[in-house]
N, C-alpha and C positions, 0 to 999 in steps of 0.2 A: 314242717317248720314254716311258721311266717315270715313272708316278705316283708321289711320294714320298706315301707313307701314314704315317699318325699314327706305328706303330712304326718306320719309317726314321727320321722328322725325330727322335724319340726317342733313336733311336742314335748320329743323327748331334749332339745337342748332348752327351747322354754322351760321345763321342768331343771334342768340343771342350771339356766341362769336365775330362777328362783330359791333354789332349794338354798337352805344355809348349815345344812348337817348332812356327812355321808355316811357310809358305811366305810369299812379298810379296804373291802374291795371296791368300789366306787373312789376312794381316795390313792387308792395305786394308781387306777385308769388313770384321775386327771392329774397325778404329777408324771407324768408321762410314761404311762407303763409300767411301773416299775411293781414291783412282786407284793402278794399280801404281806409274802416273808421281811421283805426288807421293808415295809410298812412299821412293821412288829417292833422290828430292829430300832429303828430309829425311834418310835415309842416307848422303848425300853430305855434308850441312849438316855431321853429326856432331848430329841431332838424334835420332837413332836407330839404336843397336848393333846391328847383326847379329852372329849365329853360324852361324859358317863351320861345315856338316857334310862333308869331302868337299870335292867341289866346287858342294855346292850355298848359295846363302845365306837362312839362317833367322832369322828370329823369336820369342828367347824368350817365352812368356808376361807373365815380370814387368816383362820391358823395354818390352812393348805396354801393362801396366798403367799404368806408371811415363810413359809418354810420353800417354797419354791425361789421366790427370790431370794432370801440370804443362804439359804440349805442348813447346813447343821452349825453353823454361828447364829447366836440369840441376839 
């Protein structure tokens, strides 16, 4: 396994304060942990928009901003 050294994690949050699309798993991490499952869940609820890329489904940025401050009120 590799060591993530000071300049990877560097990169890798440069990479995250650039990125404008996640994955579910990347979108649980940064609303603070919380589960792919409950990711789903509130997907489902309509308490959180995905963007369909493809066929994959992603996570805007501002819709991750916008759902961590108000939570499941639109």
């Amino acid at each position: 396994m590799a060591t993530l050294t000071t300049s990877n994690a560097n990169a890798n949050s440069n990479q995250t304060a650039d990125q404008l699309l996640f994955s579910r798993r990347d979108a649980a991490r940064i609303l603070g942990g919380i589960s792919d499952r409950t990711v789903d869940n509130h997907t489902r609820a309509g308490h959180l928009k995905p963007t369909v890329v493809g066929s994959r489904v992603m996570y805007h940025r501002d819709e991750l901003e916008r759902f961590a401050k108000h939570g499941t009120s639109k």
